[in-house]
Backbone atoms as SQL, in Angstrom:
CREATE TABLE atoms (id INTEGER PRIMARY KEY, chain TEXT, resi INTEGER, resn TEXT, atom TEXT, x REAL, y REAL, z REAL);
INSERT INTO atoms VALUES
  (1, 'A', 1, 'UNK', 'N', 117.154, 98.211, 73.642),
  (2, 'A', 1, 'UNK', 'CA', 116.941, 97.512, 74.913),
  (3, 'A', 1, 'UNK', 'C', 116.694, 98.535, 76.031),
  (4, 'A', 2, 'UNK', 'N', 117.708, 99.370, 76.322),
  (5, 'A', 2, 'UNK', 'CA', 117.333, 100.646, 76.904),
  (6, 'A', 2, 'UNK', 'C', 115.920, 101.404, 77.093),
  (7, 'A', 3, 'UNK', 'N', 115.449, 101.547, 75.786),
  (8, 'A', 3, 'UNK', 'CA', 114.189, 102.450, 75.617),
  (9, 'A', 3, 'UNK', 'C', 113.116, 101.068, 76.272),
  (10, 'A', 4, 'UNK', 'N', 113.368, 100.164, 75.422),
  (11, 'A', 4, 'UNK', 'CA', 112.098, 98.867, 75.751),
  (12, 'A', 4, 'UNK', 'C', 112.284, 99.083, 77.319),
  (13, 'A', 5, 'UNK', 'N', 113.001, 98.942, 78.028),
  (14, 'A', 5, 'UNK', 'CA', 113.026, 98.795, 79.853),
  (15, 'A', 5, 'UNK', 'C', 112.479, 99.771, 80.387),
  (16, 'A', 6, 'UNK', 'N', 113.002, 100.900, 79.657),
  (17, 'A', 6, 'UNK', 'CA', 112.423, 102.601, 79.841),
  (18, 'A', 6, 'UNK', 'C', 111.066, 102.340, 80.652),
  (19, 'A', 7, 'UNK', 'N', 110.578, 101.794, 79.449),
  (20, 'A', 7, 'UNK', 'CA', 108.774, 101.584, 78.992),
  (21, 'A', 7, 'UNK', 'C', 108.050, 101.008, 79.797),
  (22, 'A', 8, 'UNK', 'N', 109.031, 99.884, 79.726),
  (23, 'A', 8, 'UNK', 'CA', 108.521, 98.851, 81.148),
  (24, 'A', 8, 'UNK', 'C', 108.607, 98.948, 81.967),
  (25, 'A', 9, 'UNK', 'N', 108.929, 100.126, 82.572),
  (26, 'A', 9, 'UNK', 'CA', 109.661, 100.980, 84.286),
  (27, 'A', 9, 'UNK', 'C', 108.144, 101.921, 84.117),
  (28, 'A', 10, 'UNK', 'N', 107.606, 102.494, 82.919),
  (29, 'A', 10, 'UNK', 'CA', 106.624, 103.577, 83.170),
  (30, 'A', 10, 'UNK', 'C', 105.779, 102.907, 83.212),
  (31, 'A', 11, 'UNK', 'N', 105.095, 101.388, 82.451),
  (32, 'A', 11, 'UNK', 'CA', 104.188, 101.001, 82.866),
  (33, 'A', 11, 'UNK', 'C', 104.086, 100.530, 83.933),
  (34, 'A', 12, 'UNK', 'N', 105.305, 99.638, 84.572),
  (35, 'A', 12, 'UNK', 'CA', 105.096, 98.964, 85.982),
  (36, 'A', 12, 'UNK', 'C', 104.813, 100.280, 86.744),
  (37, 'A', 13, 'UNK', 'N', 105.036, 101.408, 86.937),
  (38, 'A', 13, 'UNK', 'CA', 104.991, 102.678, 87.450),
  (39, 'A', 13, 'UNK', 'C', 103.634, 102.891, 87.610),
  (40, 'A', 14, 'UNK', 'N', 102.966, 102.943, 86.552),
  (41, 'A', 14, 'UNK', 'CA', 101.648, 103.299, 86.291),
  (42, 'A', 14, 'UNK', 'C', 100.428, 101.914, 86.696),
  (43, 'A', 15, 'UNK', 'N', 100.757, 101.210, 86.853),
  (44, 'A', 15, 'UNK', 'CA', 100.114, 100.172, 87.369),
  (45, 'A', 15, 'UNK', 'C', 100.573, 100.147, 88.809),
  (46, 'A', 16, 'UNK', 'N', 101.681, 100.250, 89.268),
  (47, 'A', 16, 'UNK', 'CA', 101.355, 100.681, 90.555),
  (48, 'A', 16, 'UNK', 'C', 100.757, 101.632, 91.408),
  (49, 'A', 17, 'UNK', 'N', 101.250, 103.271, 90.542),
  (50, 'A', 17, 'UNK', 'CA', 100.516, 104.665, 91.182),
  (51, 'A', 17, 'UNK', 'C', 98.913, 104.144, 91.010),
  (52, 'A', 18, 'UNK', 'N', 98.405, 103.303, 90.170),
  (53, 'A', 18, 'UNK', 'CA', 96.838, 103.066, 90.241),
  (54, 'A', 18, 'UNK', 'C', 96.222, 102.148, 90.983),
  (55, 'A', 19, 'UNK', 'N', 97.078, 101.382, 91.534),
  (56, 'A', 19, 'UNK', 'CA', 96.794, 100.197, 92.410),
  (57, 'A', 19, 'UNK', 'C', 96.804, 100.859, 93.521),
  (58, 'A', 20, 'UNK', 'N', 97.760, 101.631, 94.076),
  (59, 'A', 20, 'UNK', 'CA', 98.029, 102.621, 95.336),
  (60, 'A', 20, 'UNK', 'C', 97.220, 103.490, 95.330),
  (61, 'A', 21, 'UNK', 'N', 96.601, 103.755, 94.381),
  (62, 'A', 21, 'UNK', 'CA', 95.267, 105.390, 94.192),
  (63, 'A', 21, 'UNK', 'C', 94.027, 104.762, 94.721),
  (64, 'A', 22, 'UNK', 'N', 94.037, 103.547, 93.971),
  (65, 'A', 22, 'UNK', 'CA', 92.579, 102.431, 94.084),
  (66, 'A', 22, 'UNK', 'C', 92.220, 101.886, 95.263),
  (67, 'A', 23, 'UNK', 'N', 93.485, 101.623, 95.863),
  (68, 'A', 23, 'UNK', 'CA', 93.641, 101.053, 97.383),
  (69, 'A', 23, 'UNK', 'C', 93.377, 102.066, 98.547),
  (70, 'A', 24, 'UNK', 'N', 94.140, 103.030, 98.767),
  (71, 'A', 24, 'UNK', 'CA', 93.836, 104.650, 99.038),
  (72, 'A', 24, 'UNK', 'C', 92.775, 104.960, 98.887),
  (73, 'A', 25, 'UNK', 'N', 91.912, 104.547, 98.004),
  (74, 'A', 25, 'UNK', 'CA', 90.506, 105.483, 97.653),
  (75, 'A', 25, 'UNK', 'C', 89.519, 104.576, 98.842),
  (76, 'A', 26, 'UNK', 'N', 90.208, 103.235, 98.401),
  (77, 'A', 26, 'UNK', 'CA', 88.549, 101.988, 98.912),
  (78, 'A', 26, 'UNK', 'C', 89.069, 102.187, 100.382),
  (79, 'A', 27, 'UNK', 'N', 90.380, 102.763, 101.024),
  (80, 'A', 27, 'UNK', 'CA', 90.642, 102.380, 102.483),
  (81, 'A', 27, 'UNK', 'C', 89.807, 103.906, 103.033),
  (82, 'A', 28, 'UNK', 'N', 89.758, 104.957, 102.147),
  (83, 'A', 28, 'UNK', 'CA', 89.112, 105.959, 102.409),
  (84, 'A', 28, 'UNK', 'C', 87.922, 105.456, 102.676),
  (85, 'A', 29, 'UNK', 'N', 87.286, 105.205, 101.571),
  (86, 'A', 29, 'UNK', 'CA', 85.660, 105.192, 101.462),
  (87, 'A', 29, 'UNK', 'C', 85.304, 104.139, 102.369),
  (88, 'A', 30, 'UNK', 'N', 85.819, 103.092, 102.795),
  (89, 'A', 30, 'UNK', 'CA', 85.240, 102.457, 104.026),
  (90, 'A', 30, 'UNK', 'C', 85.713, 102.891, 105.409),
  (91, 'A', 31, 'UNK', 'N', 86.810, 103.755, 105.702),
  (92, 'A', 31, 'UNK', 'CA', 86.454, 104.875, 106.783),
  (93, 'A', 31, 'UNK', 'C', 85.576, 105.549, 107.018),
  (94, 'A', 32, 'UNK', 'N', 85.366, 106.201, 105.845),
  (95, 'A', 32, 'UNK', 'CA', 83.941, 107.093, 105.860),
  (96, 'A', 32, 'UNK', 'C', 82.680, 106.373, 106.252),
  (97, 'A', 33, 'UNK', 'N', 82.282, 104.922, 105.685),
  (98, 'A', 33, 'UNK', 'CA', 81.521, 104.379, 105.724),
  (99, 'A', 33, 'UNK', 'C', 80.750, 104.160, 107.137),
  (100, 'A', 34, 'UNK', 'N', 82.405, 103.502, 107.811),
  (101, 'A', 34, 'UNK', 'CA', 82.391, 103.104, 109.650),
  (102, 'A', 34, 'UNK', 'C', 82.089, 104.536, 110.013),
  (103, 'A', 35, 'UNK', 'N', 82.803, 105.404, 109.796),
  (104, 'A', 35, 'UNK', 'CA', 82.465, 106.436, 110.775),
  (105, 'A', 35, 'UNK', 'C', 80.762, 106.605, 110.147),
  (106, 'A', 36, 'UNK', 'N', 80.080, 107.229, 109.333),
  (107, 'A', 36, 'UNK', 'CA', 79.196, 107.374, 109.041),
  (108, 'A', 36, 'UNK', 'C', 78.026, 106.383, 109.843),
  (109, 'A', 37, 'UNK', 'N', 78.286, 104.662, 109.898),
  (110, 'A', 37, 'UNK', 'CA', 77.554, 104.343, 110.543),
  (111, 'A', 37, 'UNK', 'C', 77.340, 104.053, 111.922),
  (112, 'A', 38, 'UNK', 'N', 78.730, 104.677, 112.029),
  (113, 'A', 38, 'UNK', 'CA', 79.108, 104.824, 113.894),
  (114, 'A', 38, 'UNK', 'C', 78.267, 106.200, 114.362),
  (115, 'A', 39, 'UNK', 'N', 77.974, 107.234, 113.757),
  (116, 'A', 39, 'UNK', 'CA', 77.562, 108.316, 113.667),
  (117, 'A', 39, 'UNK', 'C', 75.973, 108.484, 113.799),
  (118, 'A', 40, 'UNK', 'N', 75.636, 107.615, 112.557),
  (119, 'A', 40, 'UNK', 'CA', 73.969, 106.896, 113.046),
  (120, 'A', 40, 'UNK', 'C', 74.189, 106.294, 113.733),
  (121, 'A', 41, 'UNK', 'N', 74.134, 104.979, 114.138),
  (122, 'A', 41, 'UNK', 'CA', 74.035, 103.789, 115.772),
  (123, 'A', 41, 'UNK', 'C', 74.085, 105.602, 116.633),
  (124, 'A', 42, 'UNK', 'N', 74.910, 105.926, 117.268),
  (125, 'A', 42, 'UNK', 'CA', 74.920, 106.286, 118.139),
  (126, 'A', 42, 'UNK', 'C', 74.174, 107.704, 118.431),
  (127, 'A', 43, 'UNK', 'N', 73.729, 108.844, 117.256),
  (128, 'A', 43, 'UNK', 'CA', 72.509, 109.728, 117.131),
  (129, 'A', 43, 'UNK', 'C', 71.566, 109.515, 116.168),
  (130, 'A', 44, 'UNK', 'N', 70.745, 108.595, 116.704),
  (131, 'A', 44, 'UNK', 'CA', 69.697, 108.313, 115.498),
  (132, 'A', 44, 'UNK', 'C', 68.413, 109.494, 115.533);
């Protein structure tokens, strides 16, 4: 029972660090995006 919970602590773990990586990445890349097209609009 121990080890089985273990397991299920590293996967819930790992499905979260990737949900938080994934989320992190897309909140990046649409910063970049705004700034990028704030950057054109305003020196074209």
């Amino acid at each position: 029972m121990k080890i089985y919970s273990r397991e299920k602590m590293q996967i819930c773990w790992k499905i979260i660090v990737i949900v938080m990586a994934w989320y992190v990445n897309f909140w990046l890349i649409m910063k970049v995006i705004i700034i990028f097209e704030k950057s054109v609009v305003t020196n074209p």
